[in-house]
C-alpha positions in Angstrom: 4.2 7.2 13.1 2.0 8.4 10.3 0.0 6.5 8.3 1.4 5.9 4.4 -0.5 8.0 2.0 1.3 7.6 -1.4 2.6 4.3 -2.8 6.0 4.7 -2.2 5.2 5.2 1.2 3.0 2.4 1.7 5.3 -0.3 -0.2 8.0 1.0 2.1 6.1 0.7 5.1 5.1 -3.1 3.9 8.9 -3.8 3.4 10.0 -2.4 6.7 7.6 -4.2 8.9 8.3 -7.5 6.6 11.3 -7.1 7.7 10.6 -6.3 11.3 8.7 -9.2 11.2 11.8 -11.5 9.9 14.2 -10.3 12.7 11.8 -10.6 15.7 12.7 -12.2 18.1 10.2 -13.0 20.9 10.9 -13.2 24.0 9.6 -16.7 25.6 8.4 -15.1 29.1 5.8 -13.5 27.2 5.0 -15.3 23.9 1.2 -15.0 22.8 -1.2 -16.8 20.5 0.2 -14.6 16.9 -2.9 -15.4 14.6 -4.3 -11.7 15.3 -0.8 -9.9 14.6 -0.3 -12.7 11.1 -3.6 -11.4 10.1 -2.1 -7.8 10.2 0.9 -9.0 8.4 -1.5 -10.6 5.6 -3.5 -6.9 5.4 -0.1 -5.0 5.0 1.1 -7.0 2.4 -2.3 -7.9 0.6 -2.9 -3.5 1.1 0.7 -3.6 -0.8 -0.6 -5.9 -3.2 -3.7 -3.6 -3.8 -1.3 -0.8 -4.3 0.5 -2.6 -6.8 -2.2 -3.2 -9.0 -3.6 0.2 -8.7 -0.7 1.7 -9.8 -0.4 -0.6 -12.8 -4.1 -0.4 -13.9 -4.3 3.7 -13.0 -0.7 3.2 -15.6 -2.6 1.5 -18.5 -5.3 3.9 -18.0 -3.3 6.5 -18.5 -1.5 4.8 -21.5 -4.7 4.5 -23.0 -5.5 8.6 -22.8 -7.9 8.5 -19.6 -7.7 11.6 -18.3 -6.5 12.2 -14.4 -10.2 13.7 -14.1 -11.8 10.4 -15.2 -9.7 8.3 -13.1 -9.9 10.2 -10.0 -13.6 9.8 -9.7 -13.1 6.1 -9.4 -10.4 6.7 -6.7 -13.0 8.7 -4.9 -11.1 12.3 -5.4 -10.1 14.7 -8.4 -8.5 14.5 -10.7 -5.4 16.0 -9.5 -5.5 14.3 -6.0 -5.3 11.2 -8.4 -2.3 12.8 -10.0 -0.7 13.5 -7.0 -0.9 10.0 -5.7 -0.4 7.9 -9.1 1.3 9.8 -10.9 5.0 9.5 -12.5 7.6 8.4 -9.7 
């Protein structure tokens, strides 16, 4: 498996291990103490989350003539790597 780079790719990788998550079912034999794998279930969703907003705000940035330049120095790449990632789906 790779790791999800763009945002479609990381929301779908959320939904599909939500949903692995939902149909799981554990064998008894060899049940564990879950709190560390919930607390990877909280980072993937809050990481969706994040992605989310980022997409939203990097939208409205847009909207308001920011240029990809300006808004890929806060994503910590150029301008078009910013593109690339945020731009229209």
């Amino acid at each position: 498996m790779t790791v999800p780079r763009k945002l479609e790719e990381i929301l779908e990788h959320a939904d599909e291990l939500t949903k692995r998550f939902e149909e799981l079912e554990p064998d008894p034999n060899q049940m564990k103490d879950a709190t560390t794998l919930r607390a990877v279930i909280r980072a993937v969703e809050a990481r969706a989350d994040a992605e989310r907003s980022l997409a939203e705000a990097v939208a409205a940035a847009r909207a308001d003539g920011f240029a990809w330049s300006a808004i890929g120095i806060f994503l910590g790449t150029s301008g078009e790597a910013a593109r690339q990632r945020c731009g229209r789906r």
